[in-house]
Steps between C-alpha positions, in 0.01 A plus 500: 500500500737362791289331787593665829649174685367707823219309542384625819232743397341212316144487709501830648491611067241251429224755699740839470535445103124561471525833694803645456596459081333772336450459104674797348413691214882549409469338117472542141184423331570303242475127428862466467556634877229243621615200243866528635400544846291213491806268337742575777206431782487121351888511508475598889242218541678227318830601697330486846178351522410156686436329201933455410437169699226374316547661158811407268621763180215322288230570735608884592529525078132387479397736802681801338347370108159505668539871669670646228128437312367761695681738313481767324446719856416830439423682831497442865167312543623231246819483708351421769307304395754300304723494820183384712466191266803379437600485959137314523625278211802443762246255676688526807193685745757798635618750175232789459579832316452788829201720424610886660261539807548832718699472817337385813448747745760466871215266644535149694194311319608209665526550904545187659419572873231244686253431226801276349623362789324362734498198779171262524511199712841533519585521126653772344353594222712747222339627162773625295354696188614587163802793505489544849565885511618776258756750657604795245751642719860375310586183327618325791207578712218381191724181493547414850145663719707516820158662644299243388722211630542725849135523514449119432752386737343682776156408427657115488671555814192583684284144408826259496478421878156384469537248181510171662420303221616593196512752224286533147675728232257598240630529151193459310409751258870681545582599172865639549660780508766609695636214684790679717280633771277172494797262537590769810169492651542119500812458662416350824383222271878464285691288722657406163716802352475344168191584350540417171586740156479510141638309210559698233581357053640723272630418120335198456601390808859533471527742796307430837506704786428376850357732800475378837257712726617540903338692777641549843304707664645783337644468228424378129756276370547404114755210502602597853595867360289766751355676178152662807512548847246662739580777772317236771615115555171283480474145701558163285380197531340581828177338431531091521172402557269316227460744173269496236480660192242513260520580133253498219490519159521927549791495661758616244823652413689583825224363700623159347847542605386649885358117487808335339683714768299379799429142356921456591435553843458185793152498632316663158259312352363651172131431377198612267559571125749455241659878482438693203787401264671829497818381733745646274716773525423823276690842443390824377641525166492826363381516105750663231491876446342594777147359390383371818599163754403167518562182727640185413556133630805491585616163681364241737397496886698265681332230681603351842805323348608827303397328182299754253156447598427388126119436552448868619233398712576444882268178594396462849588193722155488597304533158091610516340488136122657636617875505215562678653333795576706813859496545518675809323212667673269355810661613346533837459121506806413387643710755320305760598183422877562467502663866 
């Protein structure tokens, strides 16, 4: 299987992959089916997966020696079972095999109007969730959230004449999803277009792909090609007073790169928790003969120097090891002292 090069779904399949890939009951029942379907799903994973920078032909020939164990497979339980093993025998945090779950119903779980945004002494104070919104209207529209971002932008609007001090962005806890409409809602914050990408190894590392991620108010770039644009233009970089952004060891997936992304920006300070360790990009790979989906690690965030982010945790400037710290106050005090 070819990797789409099109990386730009990456994140936004991350959370959609677990909704949207039904497991079909389109095979044959025999252990033959399953043994040959499992063969060419380790063939996928040694031709894409992040390990081609750390693993060399010997140690993909001991991964595939230590998978092929599990057979004979003889039905679709083993399968998936055997495919289940051998992505958490990956070790790299960010390949699962998709379990089918029923479609969400056209609902907004995630509303951010004034209990997310909000102005005390003079702070403004944003809580940015986990998938922000789900919008089953067309492709573009569950990518992008144009509503969502609208609705945020307004609510921001309202409070931004009354921050005097500074701003608190709350990561903590944000465990990805779709990143798009996040990054959007965020904008007044981007004075930097640049906000990072992905770094993708394939073949043992003798292919690498580069992504560079742009926003300019309206438009998604991917190495300065427009590849998403919005009906509305949003304001950058409007926002120049003292940031901070916390992060804890919750935030994850493309909750890590919303705090790569803002960590590039003048006036950010990030603080709290070592991230999660799930900064890597992953794709929803779709299993042979139509037996079902899965995601895999696919390449590297890029940190602020658009180096792969090889740690895949994002470490705070401004480090607190007692989780049971309030970082809001902290933030608030920080925020103090630098205005």
């Amino acid at each position: 299987m070819q990797l789409n090069k099109k990386i730009i779904y990456l994140i936004w399949l991350m959370f959609y992959g677990t909704i949207s890939c039904a497991l079909t009951n389109n095979y044959k029942p025999n252990p033959t089916f399953f043994e040959s379907s499992f063969r060419r799903f380790l063939q996928d994973v040694n031709e894409n997966s992040i390990r081609n920078r750390d693993w060399n032909k010997e140690n993909w020939q001991k991964y595939i020696n230590t998978q092929l164990k599990k057979l004979p497979i003889n039905n679709k339980q083993e399968f998936n079972e055997a495919v289940q093993s051998a992505l958490k025998d990956l070790n790299d945090n960010h390949s699962f095999l998709v379990i089918e779950k029923n479609h969400h119903s056209n609902t907004h779980p995630h509303n951010y109007t004034n209990n997310f945004i909000r102005v005390k002494d003079g702070i403004g104070i944003i809580h940015i969730t986990t998938n922000i919104t789900l919008d089953f209207i067309n492709q573009k529209d569950a990518v992008l959230n144009e509503h969502t971002v609208k609705r945020f932008h307004d609510e921001l609007a309202k409070i931004k004449s009354s921050v005097s001090k500074g701003w608190i962005i709350d990561l903590q806890n944000n465990e990805g999803g779709n990143m798009y409409p996040m990054l959007a809602c965020l904008s007044d914050f981007l004075s930097k277009k640049n906000l990072g990408g992905f770094y993708m190894y394939k073949n043992n590392n003798k292919t690498t792909l580069k992504q560079i991620v742009s926003f300019d108010g309206k438009n998604f770039l991917f190495n300065n090609k427009i590849t998403l644009s919005y009906n509305n233009n949003y304001p950058v970089g409007t926002i120049t007073l003292p940031t901070i952004v916390i992060i804890n060891n919750r935030t994850a997936s493309s909750g890590e790169f919303i705090a790569l992304a803002l960590q590039r920006q003048p006036n950010v300070i990030l603080i709290g928790q070592h991230s999660s360790g799930t900064a890597t990009a992953n794709v929803n790979m779709k299993l042979p003969n139509k037996l079902g989906c899965y995601m895999l690690a696919v390449g590297y965030y890029l940190n602020k120097d658009d180096k792969p982010l090889l740690t895949e945790k994002v470490n705070p400037g401004m480090l607190f090891l007692d989780p049971k710290t309030n970082f809001i106050e902290e933030a608030k005090k920080l925020i103090l002292r630098l205005s």
